[in-house]
N, C-alpha and C positions, 0 to 999 in steps of 0.2 A: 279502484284497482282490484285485478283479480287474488282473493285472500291464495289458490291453488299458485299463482307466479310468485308472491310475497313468498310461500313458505317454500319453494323450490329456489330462490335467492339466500334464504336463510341458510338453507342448507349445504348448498355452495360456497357460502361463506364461513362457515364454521366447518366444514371439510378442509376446506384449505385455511383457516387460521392454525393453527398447529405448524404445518411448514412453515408458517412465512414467521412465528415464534422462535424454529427450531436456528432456521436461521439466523435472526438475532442473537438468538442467545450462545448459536457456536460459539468456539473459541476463536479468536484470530486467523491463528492458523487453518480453522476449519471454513471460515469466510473464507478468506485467499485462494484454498483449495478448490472449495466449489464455484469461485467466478475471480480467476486472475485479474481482472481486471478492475478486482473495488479495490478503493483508496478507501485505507483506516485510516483512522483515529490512532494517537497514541497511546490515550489516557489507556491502560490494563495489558501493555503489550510487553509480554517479556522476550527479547529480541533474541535469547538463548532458545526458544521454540520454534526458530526457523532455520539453526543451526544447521547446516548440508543439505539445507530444501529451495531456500529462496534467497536472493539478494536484496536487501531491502535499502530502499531510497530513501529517504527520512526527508524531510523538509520542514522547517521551522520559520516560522516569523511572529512576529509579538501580534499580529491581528490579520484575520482573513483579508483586510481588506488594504494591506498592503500591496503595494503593484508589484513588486517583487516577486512575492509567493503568486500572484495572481499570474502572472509571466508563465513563472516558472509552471503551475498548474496547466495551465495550458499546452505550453510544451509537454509536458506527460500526457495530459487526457488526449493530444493530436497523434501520438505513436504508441499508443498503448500493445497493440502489435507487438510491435519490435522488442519490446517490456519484455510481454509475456512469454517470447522464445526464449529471455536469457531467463528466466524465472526471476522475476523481479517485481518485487509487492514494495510497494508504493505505500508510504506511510506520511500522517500529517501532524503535525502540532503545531497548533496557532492559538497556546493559551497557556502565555509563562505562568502564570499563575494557578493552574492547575497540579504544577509540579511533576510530570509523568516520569519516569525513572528513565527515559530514554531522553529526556531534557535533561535532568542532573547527571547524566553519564557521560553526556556527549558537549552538553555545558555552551550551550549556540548564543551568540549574542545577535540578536535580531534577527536576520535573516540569516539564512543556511538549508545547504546541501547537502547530506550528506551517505552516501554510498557506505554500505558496508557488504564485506563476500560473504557466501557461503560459510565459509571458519569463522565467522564473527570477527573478524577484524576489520578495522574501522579501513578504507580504502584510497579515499579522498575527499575531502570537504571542501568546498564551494561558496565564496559570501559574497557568490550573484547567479541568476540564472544560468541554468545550462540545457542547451540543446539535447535532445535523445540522442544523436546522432553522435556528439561527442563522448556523452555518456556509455553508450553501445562501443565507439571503439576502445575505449577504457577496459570496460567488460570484456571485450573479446580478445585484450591483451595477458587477460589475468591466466594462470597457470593451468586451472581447473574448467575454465570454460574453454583453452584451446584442449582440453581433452575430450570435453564434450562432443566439440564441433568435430573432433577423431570419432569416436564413439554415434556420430550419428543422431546425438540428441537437442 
């Protein structure tokens, strides 16, 4: 192999290792910011740092590999869209035993849904799949996002 490609590869890739670090190591919030549409993790999420920015959808089940959460994932990852214009960050735990302060808050037994608004308050919880579609008119019921939809945003 040519040693002049090797060290133009290296270099490419230590130019961009730094971004793709910066991005890990963002904070939550600063993932969500720059790509609405990743799903966290719960484990280090203090859900008070999304307070008046994002609606966050929380989902719980004792193991990824529940059909439930698996349902339910799906249904999100298929309207991600729709997500993203109510400002809505998608959040996961699927590991009681990790303990994440958003499990001992919200206290889920197996599987769950659960929506909280903009004010951090808790909106409605769900102990089965739900549709975006249902989810959205939910959203669009609430006080602050028909001011939104006034407002143009």
């Amino acid at each position: 192999m040519n040693t002049r490609l090797v060290s133009l590869a290296l270099a490419v890739l230590t130019a961009f290792a730094p971004a793709a670090h910066a991005v890990e190591d963002a904070t939550p919030l600063a993932r969500w910011q720059q790509d609405p549409t990743a799903v966290l993790q719960a484990e280090g999420i203090a859900i008070e740092d999304f307070h008046w920015l994002a609606r966050p959808v929380v989902v719980f089940a004792d193991s990824p590999a529940d059909p439930r959460y698996r349902e339910q994932m799906e249904l999100l990852l298929d309207r991600m869209d729709e997500l993203r214009a109510r400002d809505v960050v998608v959040i996961v735990d699927t590991d009681p035993s990790a303990r994440s302060a958003l499990r001992t808050k919200l206290r889920p037994r197996g599987f769950m849904l659960v929506l909280i608004g903009k004010d951090g308050g808790v909106k409605l919880r769900k102990p089965f799949p739900w549709d975006v579609r249902e989810l959205s008119r939910s959203i669009d019921k609430m006080p602050l996002r028909q001011q939104e939809i006034r407002d143009g945003q």
